[in-house]
KOLGU-4560 file (N, C-alpha, C; in nm, 3 decimals, padded with zeros to 5 digits):
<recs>
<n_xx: -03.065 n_yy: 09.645 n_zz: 06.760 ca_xx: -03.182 ca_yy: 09.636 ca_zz: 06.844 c_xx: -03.292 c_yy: 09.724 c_zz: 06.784 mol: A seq: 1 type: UNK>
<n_xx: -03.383 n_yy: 09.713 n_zz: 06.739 ca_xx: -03.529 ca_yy: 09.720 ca_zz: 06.698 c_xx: -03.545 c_yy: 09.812 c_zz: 06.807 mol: A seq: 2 type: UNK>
<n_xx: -03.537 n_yy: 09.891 n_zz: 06.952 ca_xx: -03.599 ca_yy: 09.967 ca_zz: 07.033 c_xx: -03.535 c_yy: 10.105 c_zz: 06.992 mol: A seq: 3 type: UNK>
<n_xx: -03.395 n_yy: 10.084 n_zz: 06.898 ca_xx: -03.325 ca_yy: 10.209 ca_zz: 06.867 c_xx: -03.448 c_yy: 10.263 c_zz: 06.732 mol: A seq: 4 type: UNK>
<n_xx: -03.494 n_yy: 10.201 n_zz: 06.692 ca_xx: -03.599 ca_yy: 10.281 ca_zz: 06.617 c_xx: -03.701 c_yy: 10.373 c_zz: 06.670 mol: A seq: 5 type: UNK>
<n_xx: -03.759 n_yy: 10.355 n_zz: 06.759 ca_xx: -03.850 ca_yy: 10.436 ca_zz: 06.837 c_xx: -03.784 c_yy: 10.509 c_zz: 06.971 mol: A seq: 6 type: UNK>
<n_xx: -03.674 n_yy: 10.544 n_zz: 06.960 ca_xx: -03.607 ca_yy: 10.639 ca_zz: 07.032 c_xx: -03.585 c_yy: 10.785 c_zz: 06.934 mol: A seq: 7 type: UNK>
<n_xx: -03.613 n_yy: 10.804 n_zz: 06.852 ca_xx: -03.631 ca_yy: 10.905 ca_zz: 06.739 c_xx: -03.750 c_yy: 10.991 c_zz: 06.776 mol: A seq: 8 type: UNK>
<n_xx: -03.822 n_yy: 10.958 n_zz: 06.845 ca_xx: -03.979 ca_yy: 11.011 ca_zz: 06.902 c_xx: -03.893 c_yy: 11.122 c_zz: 06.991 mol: A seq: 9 type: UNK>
<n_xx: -04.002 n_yy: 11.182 n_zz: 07.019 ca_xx: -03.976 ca_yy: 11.341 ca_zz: 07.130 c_xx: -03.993 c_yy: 11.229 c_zz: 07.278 mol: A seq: 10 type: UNK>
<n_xx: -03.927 n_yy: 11.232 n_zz: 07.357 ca_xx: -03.972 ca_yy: 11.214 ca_zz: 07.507 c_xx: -04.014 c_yy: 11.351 c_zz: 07.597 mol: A seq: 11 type: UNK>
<n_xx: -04.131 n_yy: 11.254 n_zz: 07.674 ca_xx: -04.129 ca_yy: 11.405 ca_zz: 07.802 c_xx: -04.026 c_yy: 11.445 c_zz: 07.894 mol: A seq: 12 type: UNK>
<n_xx: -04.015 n_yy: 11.547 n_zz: 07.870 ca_xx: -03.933 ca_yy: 11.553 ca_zz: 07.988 c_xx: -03.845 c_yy: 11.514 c_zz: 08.114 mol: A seq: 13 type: UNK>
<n_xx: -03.742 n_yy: 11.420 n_zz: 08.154 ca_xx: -03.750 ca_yy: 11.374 ca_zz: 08.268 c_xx: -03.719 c_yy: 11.240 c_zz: 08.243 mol: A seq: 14 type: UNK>
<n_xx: -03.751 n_yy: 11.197 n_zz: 08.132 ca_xx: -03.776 ca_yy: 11.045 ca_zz: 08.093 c_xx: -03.713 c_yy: 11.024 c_zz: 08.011 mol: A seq: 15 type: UNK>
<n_xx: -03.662 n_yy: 10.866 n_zz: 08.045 ca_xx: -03.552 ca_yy: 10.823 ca_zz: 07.946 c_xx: -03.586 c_yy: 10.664 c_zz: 07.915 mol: A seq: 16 type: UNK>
<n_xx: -03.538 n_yy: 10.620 n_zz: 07.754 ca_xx: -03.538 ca_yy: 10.512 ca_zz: 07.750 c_xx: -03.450 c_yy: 10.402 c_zz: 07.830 mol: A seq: 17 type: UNK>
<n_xx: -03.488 n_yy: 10.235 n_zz: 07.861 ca_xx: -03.419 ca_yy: 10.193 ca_zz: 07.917 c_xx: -03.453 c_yy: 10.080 c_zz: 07.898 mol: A seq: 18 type: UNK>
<n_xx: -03.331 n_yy: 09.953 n_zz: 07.842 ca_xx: -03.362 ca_yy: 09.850 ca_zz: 07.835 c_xx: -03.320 c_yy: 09.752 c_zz: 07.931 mol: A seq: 19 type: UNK>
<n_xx: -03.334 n_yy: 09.606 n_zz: 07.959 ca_xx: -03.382 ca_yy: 09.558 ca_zz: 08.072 c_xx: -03.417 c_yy: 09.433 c_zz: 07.987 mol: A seq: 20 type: UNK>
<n_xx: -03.344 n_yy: 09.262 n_zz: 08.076 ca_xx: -03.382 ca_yy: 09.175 ca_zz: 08.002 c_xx: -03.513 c_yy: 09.145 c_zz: 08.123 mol: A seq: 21 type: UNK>
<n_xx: -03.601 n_yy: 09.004 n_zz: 08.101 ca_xx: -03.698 ca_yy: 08.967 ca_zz: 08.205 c_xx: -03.711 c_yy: 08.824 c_zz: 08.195 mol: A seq: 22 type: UNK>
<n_xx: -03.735 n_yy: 08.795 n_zz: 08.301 ca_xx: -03.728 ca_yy: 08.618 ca_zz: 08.240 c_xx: -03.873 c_yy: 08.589 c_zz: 08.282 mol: A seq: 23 type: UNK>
<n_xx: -03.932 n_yy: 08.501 n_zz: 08.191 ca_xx: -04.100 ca_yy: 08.515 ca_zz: 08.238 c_xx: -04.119 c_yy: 08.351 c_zz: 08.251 mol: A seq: 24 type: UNK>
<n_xx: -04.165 n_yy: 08.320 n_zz: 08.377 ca_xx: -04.189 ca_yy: 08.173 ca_zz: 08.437 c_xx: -04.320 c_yy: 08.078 c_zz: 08.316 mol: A seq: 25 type: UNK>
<n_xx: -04.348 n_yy: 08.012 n_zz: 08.284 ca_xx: -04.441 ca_yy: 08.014 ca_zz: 08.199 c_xx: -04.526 c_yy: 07.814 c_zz: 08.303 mol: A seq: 26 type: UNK>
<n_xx: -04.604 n_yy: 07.753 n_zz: 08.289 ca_xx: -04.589 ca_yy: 07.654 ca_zz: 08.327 c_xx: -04.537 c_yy: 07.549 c_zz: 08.233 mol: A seq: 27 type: UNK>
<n_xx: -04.502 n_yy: 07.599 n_zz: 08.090 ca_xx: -04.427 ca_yy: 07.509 ca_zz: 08.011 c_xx: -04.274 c_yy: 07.504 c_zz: 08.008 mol: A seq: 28 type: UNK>
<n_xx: -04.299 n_yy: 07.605 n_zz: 08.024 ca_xx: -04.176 ca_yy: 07.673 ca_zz: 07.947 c_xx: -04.064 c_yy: 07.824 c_zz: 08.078 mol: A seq: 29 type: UNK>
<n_xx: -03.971 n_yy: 07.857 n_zz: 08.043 ca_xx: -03.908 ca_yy: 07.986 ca_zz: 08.096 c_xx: -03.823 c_yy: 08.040 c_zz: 08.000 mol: A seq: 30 type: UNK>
<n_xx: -03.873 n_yy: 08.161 n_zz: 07.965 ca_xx: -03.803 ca_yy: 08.236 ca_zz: 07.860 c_xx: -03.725 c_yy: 08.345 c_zz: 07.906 mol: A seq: 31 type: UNK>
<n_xx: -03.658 n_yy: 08.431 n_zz: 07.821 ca_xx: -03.579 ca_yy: 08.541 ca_zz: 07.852 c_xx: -03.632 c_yy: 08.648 c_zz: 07.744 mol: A seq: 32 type: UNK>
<n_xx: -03.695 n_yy: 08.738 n_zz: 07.806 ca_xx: -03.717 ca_yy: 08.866 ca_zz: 07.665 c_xx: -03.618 c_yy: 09.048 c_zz: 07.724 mol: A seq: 33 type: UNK>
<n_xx: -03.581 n_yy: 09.052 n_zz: 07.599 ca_xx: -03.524 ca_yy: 09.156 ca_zz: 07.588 c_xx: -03.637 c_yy: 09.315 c_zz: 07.582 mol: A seq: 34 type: UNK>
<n_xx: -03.672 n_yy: 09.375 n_zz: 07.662 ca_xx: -03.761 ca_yy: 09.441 ca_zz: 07.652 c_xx: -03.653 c_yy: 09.608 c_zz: 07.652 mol: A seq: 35 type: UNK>
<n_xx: -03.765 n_yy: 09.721 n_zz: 07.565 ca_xx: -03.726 ca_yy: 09.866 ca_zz: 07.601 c_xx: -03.839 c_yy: 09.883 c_zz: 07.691 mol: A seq: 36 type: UNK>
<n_xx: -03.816 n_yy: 10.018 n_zz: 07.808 ca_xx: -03.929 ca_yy: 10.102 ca_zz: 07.827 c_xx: -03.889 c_yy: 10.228 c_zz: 07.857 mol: A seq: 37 type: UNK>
<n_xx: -03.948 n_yy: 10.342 n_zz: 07.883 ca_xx: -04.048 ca_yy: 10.475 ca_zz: 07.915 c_xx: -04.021 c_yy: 10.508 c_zz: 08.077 mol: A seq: 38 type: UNK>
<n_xx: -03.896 n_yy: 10.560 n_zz: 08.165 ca_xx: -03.913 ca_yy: 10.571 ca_zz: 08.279 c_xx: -03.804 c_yy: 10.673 c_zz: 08.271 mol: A seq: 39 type: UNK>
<n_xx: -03.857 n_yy: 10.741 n_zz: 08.435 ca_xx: -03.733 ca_yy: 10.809 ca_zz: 08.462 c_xx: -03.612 c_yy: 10.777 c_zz: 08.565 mol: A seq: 40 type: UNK>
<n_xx: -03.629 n_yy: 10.653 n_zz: 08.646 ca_xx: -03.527 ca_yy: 10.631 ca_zz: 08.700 c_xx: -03.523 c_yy: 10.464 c_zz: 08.712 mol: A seq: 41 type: UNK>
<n_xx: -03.394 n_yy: 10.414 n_zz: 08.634 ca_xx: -03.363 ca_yy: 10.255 ca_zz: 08.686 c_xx: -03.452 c_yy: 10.170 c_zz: 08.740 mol: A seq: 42 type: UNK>
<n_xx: -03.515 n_yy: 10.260 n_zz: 08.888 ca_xx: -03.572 ca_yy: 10.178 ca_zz: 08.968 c_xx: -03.710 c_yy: 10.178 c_zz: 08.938 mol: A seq: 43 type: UNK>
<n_xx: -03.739 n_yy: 10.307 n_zz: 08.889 ca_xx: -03.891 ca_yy: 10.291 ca_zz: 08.814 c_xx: -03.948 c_yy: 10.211 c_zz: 08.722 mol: A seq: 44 type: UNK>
<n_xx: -03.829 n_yy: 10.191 n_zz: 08.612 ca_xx: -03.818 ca_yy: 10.114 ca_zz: 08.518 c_xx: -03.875 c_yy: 09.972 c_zz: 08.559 mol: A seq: 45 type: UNK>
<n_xx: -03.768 n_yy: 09.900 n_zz: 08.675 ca_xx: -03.830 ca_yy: 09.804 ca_zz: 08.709 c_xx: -03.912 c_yy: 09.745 c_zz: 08.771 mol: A seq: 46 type: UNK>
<n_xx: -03.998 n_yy: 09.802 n_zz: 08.855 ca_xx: -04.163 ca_yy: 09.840 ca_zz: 08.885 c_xx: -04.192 c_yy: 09.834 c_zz: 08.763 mol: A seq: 47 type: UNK>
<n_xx: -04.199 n_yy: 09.837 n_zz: 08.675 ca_xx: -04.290 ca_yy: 09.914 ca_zz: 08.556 c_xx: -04.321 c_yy: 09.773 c_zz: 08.506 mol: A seq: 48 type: UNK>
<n_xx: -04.183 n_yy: 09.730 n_zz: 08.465 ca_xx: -04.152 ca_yy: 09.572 ca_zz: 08.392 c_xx: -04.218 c_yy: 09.467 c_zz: 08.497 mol: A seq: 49 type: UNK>
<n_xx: -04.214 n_yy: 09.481 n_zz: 08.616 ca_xx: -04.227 ca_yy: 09.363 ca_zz: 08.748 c_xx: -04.436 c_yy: 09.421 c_zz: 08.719 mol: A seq: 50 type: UNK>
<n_xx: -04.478 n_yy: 09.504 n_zz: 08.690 ca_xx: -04.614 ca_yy: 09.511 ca_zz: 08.724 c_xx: -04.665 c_yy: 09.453 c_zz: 08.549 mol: A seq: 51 type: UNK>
<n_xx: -04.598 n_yy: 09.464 n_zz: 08.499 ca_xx: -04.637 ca_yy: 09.457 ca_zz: 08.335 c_xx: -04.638 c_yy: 09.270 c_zz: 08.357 mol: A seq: 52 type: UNK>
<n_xx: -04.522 n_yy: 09.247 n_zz: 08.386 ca_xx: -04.456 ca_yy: 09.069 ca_zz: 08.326 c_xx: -04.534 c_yy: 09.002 c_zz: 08.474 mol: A seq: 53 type: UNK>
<n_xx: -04.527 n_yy: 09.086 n_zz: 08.580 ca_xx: -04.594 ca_yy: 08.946 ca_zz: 08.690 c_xx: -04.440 c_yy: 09.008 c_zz: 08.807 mol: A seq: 54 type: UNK>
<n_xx: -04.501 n_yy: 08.958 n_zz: 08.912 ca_xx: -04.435 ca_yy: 08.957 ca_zz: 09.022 c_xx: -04.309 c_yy: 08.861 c_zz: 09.051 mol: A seq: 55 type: UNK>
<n_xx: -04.347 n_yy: 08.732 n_zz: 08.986 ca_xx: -04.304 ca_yy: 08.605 ca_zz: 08.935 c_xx: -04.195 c_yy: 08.598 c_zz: 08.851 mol: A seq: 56 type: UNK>
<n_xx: -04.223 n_yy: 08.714 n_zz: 08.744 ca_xx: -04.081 ca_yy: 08.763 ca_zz: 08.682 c_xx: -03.966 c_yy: 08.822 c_zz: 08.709 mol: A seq: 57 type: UNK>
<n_xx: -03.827 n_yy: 08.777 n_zz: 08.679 ca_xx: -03.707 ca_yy: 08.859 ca_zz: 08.700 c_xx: -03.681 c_yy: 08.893 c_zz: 08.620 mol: A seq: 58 type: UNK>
<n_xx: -03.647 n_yy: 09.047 n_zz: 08.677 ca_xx: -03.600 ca_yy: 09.171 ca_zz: 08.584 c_xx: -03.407 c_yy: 09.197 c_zz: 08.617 mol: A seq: 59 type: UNK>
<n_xx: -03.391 n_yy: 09.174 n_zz: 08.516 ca_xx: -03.223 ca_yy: 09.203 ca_zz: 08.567 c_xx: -03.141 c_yy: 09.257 c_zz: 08.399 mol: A seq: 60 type: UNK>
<n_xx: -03.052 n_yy: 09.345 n_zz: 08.471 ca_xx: -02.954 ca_yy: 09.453 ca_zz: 08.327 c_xx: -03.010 c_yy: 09.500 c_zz: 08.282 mol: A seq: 61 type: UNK>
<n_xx: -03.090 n_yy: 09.616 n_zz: 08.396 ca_xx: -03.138 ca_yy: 09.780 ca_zz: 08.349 c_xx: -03.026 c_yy: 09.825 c_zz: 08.329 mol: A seq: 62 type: UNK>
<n_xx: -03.064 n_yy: 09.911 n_zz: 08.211 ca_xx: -02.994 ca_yy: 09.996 ca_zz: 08.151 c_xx: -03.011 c_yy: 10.109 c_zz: 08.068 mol: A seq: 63 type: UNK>
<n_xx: -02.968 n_yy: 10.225 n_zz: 08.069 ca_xx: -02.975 ca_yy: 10.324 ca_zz: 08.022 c_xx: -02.937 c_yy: 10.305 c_zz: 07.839 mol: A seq: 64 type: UNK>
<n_xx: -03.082 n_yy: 10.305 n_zz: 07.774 ca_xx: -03.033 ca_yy: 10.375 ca_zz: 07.611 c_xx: -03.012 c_yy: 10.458 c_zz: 07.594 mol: A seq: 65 type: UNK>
<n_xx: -02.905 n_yy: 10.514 n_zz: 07.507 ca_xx: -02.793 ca_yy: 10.642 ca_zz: 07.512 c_xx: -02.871 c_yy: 10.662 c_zz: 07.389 mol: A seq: 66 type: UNK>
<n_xx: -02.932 n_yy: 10.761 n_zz: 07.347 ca_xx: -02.983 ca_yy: 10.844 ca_zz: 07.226 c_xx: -02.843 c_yy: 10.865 c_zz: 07.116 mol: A seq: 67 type: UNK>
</recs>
């Protein structure tokens, strides 16, 4: 996974990486993307992804990247 590269960076404090697939409705199409992000708890994470991808999107298999 390509997100283990930019886990080498310093994080702030508090905050942990976390990946998370999303499925994004499209009117052609419905895809599945494998996304990392920048949060400190699970549930933040997915707020984060649900305000980024659309309301419309499902976010499902948060998960903690282990450094």
């Amino acid at each position: 996974m390509r997100a283990r590269e930019f886990l080498r960076e310093e994080l702030l404090s508090g905050f942990h990486v976390y990946g998370a697939s999303v499925r994004v409705k499209n009117p052609s199409y419905t895809t599945s993307i494998d996304v990392a992000i920048f949060a400190k708890s699970p549930a933040m994470a997915r707020l984060l992804l649900q305000a980024q991808y659309g309301k419309n999107s499902i976010v499902s298999n948060v998960r903690k990247i282990d450094q």
